[in-house]
SEFI-495893 format. One record per residue (C-alpha): residue in one letter; x, y, z. Coordinates in steps of 0.5 Angstrom, whole numbers, plus 500, padded with zeros to 3 digits. Each point is the difference from the previous one (the first is absolute). Layout:
AXYZ/...
This chain:
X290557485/X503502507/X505498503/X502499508/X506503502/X505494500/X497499494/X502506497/X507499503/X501493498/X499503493/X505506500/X504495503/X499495493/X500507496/X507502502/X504494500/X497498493/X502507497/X507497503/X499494496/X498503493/X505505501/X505495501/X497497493/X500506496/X508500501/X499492497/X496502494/X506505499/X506496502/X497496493/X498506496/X492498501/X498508499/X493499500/X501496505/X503503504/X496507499/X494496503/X503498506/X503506502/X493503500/X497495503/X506500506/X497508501/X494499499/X500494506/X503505504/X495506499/X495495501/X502498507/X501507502/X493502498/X497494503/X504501506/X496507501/X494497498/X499502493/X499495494/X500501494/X496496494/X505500494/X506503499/X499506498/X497501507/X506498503/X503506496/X494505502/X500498507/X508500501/X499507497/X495502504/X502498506/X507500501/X503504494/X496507500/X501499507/X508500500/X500492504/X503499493/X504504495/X497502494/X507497497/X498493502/X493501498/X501503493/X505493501/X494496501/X496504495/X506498494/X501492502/X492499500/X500504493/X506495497/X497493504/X494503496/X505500493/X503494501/X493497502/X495503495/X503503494/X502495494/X505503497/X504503505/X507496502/X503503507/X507500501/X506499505/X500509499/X492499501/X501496507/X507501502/X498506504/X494498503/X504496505/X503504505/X494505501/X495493501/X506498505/X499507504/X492500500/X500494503/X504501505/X496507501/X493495499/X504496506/X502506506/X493503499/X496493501/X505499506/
């Protein structure tokens, strides 16, 4: 579906602010030690926000890893961002995929922990590019 341009700009808009939403909770889920929970969320805070910078440029991915692919393609390899926030994203995907798949793998405040702050910056990153 092709979306018009105030289409296109009202959904970056939702993206962006739901990112601030999730990520808001994933601090929640860590407030209450809700591991698993709180891995999902902070993916899931990313992945709004490098969703709405690829929609905002036109590009729409059909799964997650597309949104993976894409973000690399387009915006890693070219240097708009560092290959540290891709790898980044790359190992929050790899660990809500852990947390989300794999039956016997218990995710730890270690596991989640670090996660945090580098959510925070890709975010903000995400942001200032749309902007």
């Amino acid at each position: 579906m092709k979306l018009s341009k105030e289409e296109r700009e009202a959904v970056v808009v939702h993206r962006l602010q739901k990112a601030k939403d999730t990520l808001h909770e994933a601090k929640g889920n860590i407030e209450l030690a809700y591991w698993h929970t709180a891995a999902n969320r902070l993916y899931y805070a990313c992945y709004y926000a490098a969703s709405a910078l690829l929609i905002k440029n036109g590009y729409i991915a059909q799964t997650h890893s597309g949104v993976v692919g894409l973000l690399g393609m387009h915006f890693i390899s070219k240097g708009i961002i560092s290959k540290e926030m891709g790898k980044f994203y790359l190992k929050i995907f790899e660990l809500r995929q852990t947390g989300d798949y794999s039956d016997w793998i218990a995710i730890e405040s270690v596991d989640v922990q670090p996660f945090v702050e580098p959510a925070e910056k890709f975010i903000d990153t995400v942001e200032k590019l749309i902007s």
